[in-house]
C-alpha distance (Angstrom), angle and dihedral (degrees) to the residues before:
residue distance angle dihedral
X1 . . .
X2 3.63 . .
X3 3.34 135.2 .
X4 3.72 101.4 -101.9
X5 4.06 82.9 60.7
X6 3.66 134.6 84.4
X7 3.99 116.5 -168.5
X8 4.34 102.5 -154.1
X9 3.63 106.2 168.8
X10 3.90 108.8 -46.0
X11 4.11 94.3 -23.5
X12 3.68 126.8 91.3
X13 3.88 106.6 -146.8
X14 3.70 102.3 -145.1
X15 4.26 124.4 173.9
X16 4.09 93.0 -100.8
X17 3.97 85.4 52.6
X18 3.26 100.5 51.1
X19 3.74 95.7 45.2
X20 3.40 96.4 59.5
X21 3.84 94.5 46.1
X22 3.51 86.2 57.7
X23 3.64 91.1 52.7
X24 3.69 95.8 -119.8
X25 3.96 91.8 119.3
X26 3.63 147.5 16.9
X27 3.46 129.0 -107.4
X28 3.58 84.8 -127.9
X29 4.03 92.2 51.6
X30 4.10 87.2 47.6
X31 4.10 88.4 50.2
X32 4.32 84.0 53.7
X33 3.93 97.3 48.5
X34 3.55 96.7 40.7
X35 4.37 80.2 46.7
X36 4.09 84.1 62.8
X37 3.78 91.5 36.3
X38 3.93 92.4 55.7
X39 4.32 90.2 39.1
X40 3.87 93.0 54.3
X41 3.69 101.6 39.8
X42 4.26 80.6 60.5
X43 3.24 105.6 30.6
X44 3.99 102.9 35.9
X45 4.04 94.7 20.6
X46 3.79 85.7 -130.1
X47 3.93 130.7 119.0
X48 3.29 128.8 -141.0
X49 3.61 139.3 -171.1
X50 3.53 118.9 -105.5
X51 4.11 89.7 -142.5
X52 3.67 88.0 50.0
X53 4.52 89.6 46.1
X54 4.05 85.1 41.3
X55 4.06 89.0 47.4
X56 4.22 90.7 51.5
X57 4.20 92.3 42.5
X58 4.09 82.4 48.6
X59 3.53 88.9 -125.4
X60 3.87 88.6 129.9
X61 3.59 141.3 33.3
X62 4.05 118.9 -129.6
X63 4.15 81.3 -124.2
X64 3.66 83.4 55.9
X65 3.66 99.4 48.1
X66 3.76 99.5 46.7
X67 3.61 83.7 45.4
X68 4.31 89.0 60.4
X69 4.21 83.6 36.3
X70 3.65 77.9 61.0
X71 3.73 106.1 47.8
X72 3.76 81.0 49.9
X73 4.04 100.2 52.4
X74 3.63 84.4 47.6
X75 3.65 96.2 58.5
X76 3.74 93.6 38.4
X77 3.95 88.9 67.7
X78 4.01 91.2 35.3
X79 3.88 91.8 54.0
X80 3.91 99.7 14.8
């Protein structure tokens, strides 16, 4: 598991997840980002964050990403 994951019973929390529990995005928003994410990783062999793809669309605010960084830290010491 890596670090941008959280197992909590059978779910993996993962940034687009917890986002759009939070209300911050759409589904439909995630399903674009992680669109670019997939399409660069092949065709540019780079990897990008989805908080940092959601931050250039203007999907998210930075307040709002740190704030899902922080749901995420939080779990990473609750669940190690």
């Amino acid at each position: 598991m890596s670090n941008n994951t959280r197992r909590t019973g059978k779910r993996q929390l993962r940034f687009g997840v917890v986002a759009v529990e939070k209300g911050f995005i759409t589904p439909d928003q995630l399903f674009e980002a992680l669109k670019v994410q997939v399409r660069e990783d092949l065709e540019k062999e780079t990897h990008r964050l989805l908080g940092e793809i959601l931050l250039e669309q203007d999907a998210m605010t930075h307040e709002q990403r740190d704030e899902v960084l922080e749901v995420l830290e939080g779990l990473r010491h609750v669940f190690g």
